[in-house]
C-alpha positions as CSV (number, residue, x, y, z in Angstrom):
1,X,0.0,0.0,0.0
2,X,1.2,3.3,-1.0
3,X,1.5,6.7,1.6
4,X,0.0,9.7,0.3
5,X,1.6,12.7,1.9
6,X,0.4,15.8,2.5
7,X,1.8,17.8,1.0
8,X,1.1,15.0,-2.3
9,X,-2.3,15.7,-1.1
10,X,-2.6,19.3,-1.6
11,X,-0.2,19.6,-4.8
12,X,-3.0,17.0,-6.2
13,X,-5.9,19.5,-4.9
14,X,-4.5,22.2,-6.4
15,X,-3.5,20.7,-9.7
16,X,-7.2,19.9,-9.9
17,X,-8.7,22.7,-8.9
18,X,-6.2,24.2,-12.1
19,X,-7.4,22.0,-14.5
20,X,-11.0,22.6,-13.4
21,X,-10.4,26.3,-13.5
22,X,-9.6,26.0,-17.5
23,X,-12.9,25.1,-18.8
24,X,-14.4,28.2,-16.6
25,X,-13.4,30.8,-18.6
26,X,-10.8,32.2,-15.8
27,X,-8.5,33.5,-18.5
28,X,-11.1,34.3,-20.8
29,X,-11.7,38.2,-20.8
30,X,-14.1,40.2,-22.2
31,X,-17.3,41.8,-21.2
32,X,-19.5,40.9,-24.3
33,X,-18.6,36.9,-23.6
34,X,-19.1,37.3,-19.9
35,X,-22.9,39.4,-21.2
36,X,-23.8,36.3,-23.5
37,X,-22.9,33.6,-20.7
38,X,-25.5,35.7,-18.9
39,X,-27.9,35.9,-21.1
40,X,-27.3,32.0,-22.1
41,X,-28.3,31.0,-18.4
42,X,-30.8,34.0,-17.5
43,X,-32.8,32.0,-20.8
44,X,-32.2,28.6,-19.9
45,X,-33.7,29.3,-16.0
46,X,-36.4,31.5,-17.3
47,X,-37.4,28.6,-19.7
48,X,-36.7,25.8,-17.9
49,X,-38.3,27.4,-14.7
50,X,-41.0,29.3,-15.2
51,X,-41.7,30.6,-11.8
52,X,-38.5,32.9,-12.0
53,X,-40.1,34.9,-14.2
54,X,-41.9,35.9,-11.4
55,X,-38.9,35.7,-8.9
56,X,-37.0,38.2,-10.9
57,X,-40.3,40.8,-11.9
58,X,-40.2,41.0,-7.5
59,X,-36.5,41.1,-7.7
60,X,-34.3,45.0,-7.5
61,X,-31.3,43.0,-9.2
62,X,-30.2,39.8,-9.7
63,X,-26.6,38.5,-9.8
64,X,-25.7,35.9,-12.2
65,X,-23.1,33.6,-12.3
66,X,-23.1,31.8,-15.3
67,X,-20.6,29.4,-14.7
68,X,-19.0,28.0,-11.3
69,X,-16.3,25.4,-11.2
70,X,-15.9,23.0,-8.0
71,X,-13.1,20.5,-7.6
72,X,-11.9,18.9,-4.4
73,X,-9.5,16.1,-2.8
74,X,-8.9,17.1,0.7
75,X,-9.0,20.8,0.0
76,X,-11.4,22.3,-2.9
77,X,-12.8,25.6,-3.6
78,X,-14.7,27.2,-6.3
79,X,-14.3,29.9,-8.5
80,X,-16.8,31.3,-11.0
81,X,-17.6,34.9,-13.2
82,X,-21.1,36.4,-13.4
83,X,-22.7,39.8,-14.0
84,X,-25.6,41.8,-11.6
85,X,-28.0,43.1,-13.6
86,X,-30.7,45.8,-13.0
87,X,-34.0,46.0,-15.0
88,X,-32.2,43.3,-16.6
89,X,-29.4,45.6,-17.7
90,X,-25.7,44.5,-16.9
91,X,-24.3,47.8,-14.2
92,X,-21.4,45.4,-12.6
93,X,-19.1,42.2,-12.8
94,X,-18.3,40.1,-9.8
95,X,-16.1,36.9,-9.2
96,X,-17.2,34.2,-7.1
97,X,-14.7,32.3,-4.6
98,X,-14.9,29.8,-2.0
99,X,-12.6,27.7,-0.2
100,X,-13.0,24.2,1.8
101,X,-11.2,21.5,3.6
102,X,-12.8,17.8,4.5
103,X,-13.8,14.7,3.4
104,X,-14.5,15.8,-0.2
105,X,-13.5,14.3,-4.0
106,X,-14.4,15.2,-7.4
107,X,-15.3,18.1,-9.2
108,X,-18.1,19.6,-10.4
109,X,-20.0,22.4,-12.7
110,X,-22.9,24.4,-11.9
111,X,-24.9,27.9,-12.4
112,X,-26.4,29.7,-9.7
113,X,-28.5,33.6,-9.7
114,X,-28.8,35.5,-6.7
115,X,-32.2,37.6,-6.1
116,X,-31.9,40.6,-4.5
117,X,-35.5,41.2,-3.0
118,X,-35.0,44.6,-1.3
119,X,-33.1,48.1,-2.5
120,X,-31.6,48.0,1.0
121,X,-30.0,44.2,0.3
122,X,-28.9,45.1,-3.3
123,X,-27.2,48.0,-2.1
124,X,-25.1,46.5,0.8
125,X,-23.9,44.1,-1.7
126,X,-22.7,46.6,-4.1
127,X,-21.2,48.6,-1.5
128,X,-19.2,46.1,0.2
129,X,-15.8,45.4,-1.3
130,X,-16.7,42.2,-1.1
131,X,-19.7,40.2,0.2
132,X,-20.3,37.1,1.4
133,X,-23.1,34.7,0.9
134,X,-24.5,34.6,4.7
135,X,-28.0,33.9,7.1
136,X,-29.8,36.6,5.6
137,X,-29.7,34.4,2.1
138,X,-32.7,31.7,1.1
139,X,-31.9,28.8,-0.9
140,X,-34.8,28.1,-3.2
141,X,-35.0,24.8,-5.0
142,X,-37.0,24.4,-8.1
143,X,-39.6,20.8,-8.2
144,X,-39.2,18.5,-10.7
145,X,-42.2,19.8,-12.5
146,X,-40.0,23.0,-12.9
147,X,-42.4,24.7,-10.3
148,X,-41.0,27.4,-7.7
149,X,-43.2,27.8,-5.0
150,X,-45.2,29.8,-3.4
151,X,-43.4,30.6,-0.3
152,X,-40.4,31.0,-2.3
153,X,-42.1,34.1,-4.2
154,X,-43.7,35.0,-1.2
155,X,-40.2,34.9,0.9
156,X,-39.3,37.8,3.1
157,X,-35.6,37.4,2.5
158,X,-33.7,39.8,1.5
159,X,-31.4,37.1,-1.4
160,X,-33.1,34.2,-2.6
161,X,-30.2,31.9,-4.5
162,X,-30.8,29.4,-6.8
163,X,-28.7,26.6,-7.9
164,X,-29.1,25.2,-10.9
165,X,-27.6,23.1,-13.9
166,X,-25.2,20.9,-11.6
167,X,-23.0,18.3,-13.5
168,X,-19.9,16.4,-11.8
169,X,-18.6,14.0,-9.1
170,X,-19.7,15.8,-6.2
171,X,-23.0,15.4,-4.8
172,X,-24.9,18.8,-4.1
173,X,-23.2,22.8,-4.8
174,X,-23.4,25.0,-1.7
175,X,-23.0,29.0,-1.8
176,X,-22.3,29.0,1.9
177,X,-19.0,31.1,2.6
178,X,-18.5,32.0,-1.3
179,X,-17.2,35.3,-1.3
180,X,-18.5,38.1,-4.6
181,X,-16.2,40.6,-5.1
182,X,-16.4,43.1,-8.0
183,X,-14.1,43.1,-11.1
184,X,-13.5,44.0,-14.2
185,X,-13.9,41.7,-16.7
């Protein structure tokens, strides 16, 4: 039986972490690509979802992220690009980063909007230098039929987040701890 050591451990984290990071678009620049990822997944959830039509007519913004990427052995994080938009117009660019350690393996793909429900909300968010996904967030899960429900639309919260489109090795995408901090793309 072969020893892994740690420090074999984290190289291999972080080498896969690297080569999930390259189909994510990390060194891909550009506004306009960025604005059509956007658009790509705002029409897919819209479609595929019809109740967030709803969810983001209630919404004051909504913060897309087209695109995360999730890989972990040991250690894993995520990274991802996205755009908040207004009145469905684009006004900012954020990156999305998380870190974790534990019993994890695999890697994994998947899209996620956040749906600012209140002015006040919205605008801590794009005052902070960067925010983190916390308590004051709902997670709102779409059925099978591609129904969201009442109480989602009905929510008090001040974020609802949806996670959607998940493909990989690991079971389930959280938000919790992912830190959004504005760029420019």
């Amino acid at each position: 039986m072969t020893m892994i050591s740690r420090r074999s451990l984290l190289a291999l984290g972080g080498a896969g972490l690297t080569l999930a990071a390259c189909g994510n678009g990390i060194g891909n620049t550009g506004a306009v690509q960025l604005d059509a990822r956007v658009d790509a997944t705002r029409n897919f959830l819209l479609n595929k979802y019809p109740g967030t039509r709803d969810l983001e007519a209630k919404s004051v913004g909504v913060l897309w992220m087209p695109l995360m990427t999730e890989a972990g052995f040991g250690v894993g994080g995520s990274y991802g690009r996205g755009a908040l938009r207004i009145n469905n117009v684009t006004v900012d660019y954020y990156s999305a980063a998380s870190a974790s350690v534990g019993f994890q393996i695999g890697a994994q793909q998947f899209a996620h909007a956040l749906f600012f429900m209140t002015p006040e909300a919205l605008s801590t968010f794009r005052r902070s230098d960067g925010w983190e996904m916390g308590a004051d967030a709902r997670y709102a899960l779409p059925d099978r039929g591609g129904a969201i429900n009442a109480s989602t639309l009905t929510s008090t919260a001040p974020v609802i987040a949806l996670v959607f489109g998940q493909a990989g090795l690991i079971a389930g995408a959280s938000l919790a701890g992912t830190k959004y901090t504005r760029i420019i793309p």
